[in-house]
N, C-alpha and C positions, 0 to 999 in steps of 0.2 A: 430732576424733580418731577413727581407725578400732579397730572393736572390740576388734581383737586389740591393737594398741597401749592400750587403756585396761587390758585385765586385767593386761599385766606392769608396768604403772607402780602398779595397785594390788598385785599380788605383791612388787615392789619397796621401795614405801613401810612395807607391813606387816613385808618381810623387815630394812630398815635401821632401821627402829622398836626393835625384835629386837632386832638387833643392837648396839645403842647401848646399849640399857637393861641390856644385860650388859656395857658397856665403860667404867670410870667415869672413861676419859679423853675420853673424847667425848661431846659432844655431842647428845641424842638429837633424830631429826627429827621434829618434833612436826606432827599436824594439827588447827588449832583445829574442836572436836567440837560446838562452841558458834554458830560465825560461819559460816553455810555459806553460798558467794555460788554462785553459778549462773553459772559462765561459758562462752566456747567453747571450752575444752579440754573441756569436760565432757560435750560435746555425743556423743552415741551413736549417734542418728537423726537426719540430715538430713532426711525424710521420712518421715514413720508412717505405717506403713498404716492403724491406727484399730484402735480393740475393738467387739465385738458380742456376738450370742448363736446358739445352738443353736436356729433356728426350722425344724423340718424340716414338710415335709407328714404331715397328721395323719393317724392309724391309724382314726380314725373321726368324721368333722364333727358326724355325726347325733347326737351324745352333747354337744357345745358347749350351753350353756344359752343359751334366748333372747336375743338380743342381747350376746350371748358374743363373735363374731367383729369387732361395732363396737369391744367393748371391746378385745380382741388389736388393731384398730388403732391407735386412741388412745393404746396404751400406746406400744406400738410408734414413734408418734409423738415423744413426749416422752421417751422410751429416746435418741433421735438415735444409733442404734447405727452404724458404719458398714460393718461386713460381719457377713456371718452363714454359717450351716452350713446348709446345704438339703439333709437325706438322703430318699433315698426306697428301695423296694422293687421291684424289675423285674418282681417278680412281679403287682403290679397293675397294670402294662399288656401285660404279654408274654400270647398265648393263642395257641389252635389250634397248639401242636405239633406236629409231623409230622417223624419221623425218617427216614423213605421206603425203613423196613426195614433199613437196613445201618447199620453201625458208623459211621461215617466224619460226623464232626457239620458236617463242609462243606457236606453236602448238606439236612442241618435247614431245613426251614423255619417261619415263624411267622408270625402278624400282631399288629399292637398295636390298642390301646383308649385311648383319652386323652379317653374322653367320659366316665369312669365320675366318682366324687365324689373318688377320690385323685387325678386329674387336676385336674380341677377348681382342686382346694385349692393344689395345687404350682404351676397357673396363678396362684391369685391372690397366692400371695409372690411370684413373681416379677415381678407384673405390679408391686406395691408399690414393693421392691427398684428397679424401673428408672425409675421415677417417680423415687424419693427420692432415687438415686446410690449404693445399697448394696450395697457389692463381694459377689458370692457364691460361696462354695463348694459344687459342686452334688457330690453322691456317692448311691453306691449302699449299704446297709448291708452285703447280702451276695449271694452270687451266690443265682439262683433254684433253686428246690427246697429251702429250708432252712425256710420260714416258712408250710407249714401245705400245700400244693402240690403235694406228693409229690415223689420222686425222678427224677419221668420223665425229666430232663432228662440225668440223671446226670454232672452240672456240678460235683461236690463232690470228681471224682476228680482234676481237675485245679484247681479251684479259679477264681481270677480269671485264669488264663493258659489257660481254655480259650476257642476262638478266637471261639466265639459270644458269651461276654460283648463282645471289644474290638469284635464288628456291634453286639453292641445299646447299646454305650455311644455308636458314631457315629455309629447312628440316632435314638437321644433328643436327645445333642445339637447333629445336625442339624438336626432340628424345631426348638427351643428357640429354638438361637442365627438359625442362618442363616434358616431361615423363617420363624420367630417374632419373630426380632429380641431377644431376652434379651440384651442385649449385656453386663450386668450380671455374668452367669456368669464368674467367670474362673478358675478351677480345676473340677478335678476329683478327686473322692475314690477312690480305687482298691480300694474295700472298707474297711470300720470295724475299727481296730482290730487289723492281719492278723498280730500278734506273738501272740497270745490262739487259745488251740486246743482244741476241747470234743470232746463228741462225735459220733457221726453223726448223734443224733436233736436236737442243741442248735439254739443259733443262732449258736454260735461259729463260727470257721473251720477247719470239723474238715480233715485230712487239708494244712493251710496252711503253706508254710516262706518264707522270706526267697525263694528260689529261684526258686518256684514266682511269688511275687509279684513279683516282679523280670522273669519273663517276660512277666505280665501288664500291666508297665509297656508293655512295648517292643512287646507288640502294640494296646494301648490307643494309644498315642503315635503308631506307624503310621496307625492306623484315623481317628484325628483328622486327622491329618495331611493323610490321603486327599481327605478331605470340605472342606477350607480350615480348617480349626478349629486352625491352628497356634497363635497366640495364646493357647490355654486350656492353662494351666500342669496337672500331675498332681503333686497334694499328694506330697512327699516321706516319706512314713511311716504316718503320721494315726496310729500307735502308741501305746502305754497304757507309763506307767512309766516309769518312768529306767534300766530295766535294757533292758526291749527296747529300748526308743528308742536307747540306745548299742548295742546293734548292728544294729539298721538303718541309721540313721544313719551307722554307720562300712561298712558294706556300701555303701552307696548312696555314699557321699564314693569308695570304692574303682573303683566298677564303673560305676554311670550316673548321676554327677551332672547331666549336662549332658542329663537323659532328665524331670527332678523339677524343678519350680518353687520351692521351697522344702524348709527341712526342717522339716516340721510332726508334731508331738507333741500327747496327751492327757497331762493332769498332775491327776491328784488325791492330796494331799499332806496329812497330819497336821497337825495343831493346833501340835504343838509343833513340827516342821519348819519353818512358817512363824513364827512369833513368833521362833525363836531363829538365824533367817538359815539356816537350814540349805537351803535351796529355792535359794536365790544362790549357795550355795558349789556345789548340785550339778550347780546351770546352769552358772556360769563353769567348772567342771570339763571338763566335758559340750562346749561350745563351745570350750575350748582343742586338745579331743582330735580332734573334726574338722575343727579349724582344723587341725593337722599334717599332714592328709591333702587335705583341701579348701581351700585358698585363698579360693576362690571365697564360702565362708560367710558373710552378713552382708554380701555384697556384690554380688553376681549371683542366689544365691539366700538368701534371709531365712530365720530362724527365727520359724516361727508357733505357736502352742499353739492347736490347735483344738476343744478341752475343756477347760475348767479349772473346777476344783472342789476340795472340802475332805473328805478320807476320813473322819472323827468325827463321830459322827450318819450315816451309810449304816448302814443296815438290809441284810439280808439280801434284802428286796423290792427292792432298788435304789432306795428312797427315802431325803431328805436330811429327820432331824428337826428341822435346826437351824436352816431354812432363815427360820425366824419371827423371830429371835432377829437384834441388833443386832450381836452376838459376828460373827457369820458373817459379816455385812456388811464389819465393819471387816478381820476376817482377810482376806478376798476379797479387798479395797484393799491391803492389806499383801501378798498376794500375787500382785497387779498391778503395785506398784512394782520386786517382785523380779523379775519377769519384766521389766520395762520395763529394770531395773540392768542386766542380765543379757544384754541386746540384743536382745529380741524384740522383730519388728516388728510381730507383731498379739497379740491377745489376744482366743478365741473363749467367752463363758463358757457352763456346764452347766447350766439353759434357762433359757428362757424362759415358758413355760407349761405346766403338768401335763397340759394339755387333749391335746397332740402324744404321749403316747406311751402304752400300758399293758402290764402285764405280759404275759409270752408265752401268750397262751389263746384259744383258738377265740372266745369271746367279748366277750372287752377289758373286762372290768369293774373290775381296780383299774387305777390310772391312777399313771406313776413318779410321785413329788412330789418333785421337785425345782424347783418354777421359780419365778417372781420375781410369780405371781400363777397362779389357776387359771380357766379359762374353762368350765372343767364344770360351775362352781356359780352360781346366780342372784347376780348384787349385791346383798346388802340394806340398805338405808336406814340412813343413820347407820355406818356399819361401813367400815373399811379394809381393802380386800382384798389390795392392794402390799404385799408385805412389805418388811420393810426394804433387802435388799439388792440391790431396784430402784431406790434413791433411791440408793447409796452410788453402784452401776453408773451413772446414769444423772447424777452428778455428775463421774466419770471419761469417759466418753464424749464430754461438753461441752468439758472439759479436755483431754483429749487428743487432739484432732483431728487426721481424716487428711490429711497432708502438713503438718501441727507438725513445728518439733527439740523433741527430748527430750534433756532433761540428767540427766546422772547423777553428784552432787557425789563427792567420792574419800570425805568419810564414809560413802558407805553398803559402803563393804568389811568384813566380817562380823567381818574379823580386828579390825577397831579399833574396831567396834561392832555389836550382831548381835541388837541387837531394836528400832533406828530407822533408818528408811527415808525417803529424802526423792527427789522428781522433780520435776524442775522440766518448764515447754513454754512455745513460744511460737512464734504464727502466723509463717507464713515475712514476712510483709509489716507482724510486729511490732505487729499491732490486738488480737489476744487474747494471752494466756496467764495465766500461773498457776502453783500449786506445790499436793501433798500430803504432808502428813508422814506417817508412823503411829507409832504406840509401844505395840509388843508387851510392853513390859517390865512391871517391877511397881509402878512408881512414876511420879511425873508428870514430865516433863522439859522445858527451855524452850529454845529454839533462838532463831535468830536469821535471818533469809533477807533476799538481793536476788539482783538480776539485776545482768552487769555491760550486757549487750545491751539496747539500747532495748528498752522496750514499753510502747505508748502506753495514754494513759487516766489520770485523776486521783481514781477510787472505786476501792474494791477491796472484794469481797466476800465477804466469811468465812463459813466453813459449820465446824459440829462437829459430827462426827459420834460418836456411844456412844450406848448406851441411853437414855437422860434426855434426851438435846442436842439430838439434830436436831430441826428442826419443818419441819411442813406446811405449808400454804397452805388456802384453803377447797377447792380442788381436790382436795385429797389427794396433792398432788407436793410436792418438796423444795424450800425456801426459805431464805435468808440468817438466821442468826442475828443478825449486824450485818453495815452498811454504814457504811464510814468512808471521811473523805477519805485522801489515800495514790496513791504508785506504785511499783510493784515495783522500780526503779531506786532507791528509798532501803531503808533496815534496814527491816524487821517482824520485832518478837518476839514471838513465843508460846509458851502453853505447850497440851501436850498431855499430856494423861492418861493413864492406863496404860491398853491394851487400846481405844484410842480415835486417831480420825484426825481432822485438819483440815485444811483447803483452803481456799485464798486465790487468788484468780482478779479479774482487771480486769474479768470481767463477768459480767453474772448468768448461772446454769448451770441 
């Protein structure tokens, strides 16, 4: 079933539901809220792109603790993420300026540096990445001159549509791809965030309009063009909010859809927005509005969320306090199904280690904490450094594999229930899959799940996830609570707890 046909069969069902239950000669159309099967009407994605994380190249290696970067592998490992966000800074390889005296920045020249230690580092994700099969989005955070630099360049008055950024974006990834061979890259980020606007001295996009960045597409997309680099798509937005993102979005559906690879947003959303389905209603919103103007949506080009995260617990330092906390975990899951209902085709999460990024200062000494472990501190003995919602992420990512169908049952419409969420998946060749529930609510609830579509295997293995439930292994990674015999093609009932998820999968995760 294609997207936009799934939403008005669930605006339909909610609306004759409605309507009956005010009609006491009819009939109402009921959907059992109990028995939810997983079929192929339900199906959303024929193809997933897959989930991942925020691994960009780091702002300083030299601060990693000893045997810090084995451990970001290992982790990295057992994550099986399979795309990720690779930002970097231009300003750490762009030097020797030369404006050659006149106004005119055609004549600018420069030379790069790719031996320094940010090189380095953004070599060694990528070299991972192509190893491993991990889709990447490579971007810029912002144009040069903003991050400590000076103004020379005076790039901040046109922004990303001035014409030296689209040489230096199709000489980086000219190197990368075609001489390097990164063939892994397939986007490109067109500035972080370009709905967000500070001031000259920030590191926002001061002086930045829809406009402005829209030019900068179409000289970016030439410039690649130029070079053979047609294939690398240029993220659709990479936007913050639901309010800019609807109008980029609607901008870009208008003017250059067929210029954007996707339409891809940042989403960090309330505590209560997620628990109470409010994040679904304002997705399907959000997609039926540029579904009226773009067709093409969820079809040619996808909806990605290239950040996602939980606004409760951000600090004024841009750290996440909750990120220890089994709470965060399970919302995270809860608001990975809504996005999955919702019809997005990737899900990029808000990071992966504390070690990649620190606040804005000449000398980098606090570091954001946001991530799913931190590589700045020594491991000590006996101690768990994974927080928890490495294990939830890293039980999603097993599950939802790229080029899986994704189901989305007609209960999770917010109108007929709007604090339980269920996804179903299953490998196209029907060897894996699986189901998550969650329940935001306040009480424990029991469901019922099958598949009507084969999927092979005669174990199935349950995980619970909340505070008290999950367990480890001697490893310190995520482990089955029970294995039973079973196949997803007969009933499984469970129950789920309030503010807690569970997941049943044919194989270990």
């Amino acid at each position: 079933m294609k997207r936009a046909e799934r939403i008005a069969l669930l605006g339909l069902v909610s609306f004759m539901s409605l309507l009956a239950c005010n009609q006491k000669s009819s009939e109402p159309i009921r959907v059992d809220m109990n028995n939810i099967a997983f079929v192929s009407n339900d199906i959303i994605q024929e193809s997933f792109g897959g989930l991942g994380v925020e691994w960009g190249a780091y702002e300083d290696t030299d601060k990693i603790a000893e045997g810090g970067w084995e451990r970001v592998l290992n982790y990295m490992d057992h994550l099986g993420a399979a795309r990720i966000r690779l930002m970097i800074n231009y300003d750490w390889f762009v030097q020797n300026f030369d404006n050659k005296g006149n106004e005119n920045p055609e004549d600018d020249t420069w030379s790069y540096n790719f031996t320094n230690k940010y090189a380095r580092n953004m070599i060694d994700i990528l070299e991972y990445c192509q190893t491993h099969d991990i889709d990447v989005a490579f971007g810029c955070w912002n144009v040069i001159g903003t991050l400590g630099a000076g103004d020379v360049w005076h790039m901040m008055e046109k922004v990303t549509s001035d014409v030296r950024w689209a040489k230096i974006t199709a000489d980086v990834l000219d190197l990368l791809v075609n001489k390097k061979g990164f063939s892994c890259i397939k986007w490109f980020v067109n500035s972080n965030e370009p709905n967000l606007t500070g001031t000259p001295d920030s590191s926002k996009n001061y002086n930045n309009t829809y406009e402005i960045w829209q030019q900068g597409v179409k000289n970016v997309r030439k410039a690649l063009d130029k070079v053979g680099l047609e294939y690398i798509g240029i993220i659709g937005g990479d936007t913050t909010g639901f309010e800019g993102t609807e109008e980029y979005f609607t901008k870009i559906a208008k003017n250059i859809p067929d210029l954007v690879a996707d339409y891809g947003a940042h989403l960090y959303l309330s505590n209560i927005a997620v628990d109470r389905g409010e994040m679904l209603e304002q997705f399907n919103f959000l997609y039926k509005e540029i579904k009226k103007i773009d067709p093409g949506i969820g079809v040619v080009r996808d909806v990605d969320i290239w950040e996602a995260g939980l606004l409760d617990g951000k600090t004024s330092m841009d750290c996440q306090t909750l990120i220890a906390t089994a709470d965060y975990a399970v919302r995270m899951m809860d608001y990975t199904l809504q996005c999955l209902a919702g019809g997005a085709n990737g899900v990029v999460y808000w990071d992966f280690d504390d070690g990649m990024h620190f606040m804005y200062s000449e000398n980098l000494t606090t570091p954001k904490e946001w991530g799913m472990f931190s590589s700045l501190a020594e491991a000590s003995a006996g101690t768990q450094e994974l927080r928890p919602w490495f294990h939830s992420t890293s039980l999603m990512t097993h599950l939802f594999k790229k080029g899986n169908k994704i189901y989305s049952p007609i209960q999770n419409d917010p109108a007929l229930d709007n604090t339980v969420r269920s996804i179903g998946t299953i490998s196209s060749d029907g060897e894996q899959g699986g189901f998550i529930c969650t329940n935001g609510g306040r009480t424990t609830i029991k469901k019922t799940f099958y598949f009507n579509d084969e999927v092979k295997g005669d174990k199935l293995y349950i995980y619970r996830f909340a505070e008290d439930t999950y367990r480890l292994d001697e490893n310190g990674f995520i482990e089955p609570n029970e294995i039973i015999d079973g196949s997803l093609n007969k009933k499984i009932t469970v129950e789920v707890p309030k503010r807690a998820a569970i997941v049943v999968s044919n194989t270990r995760l």
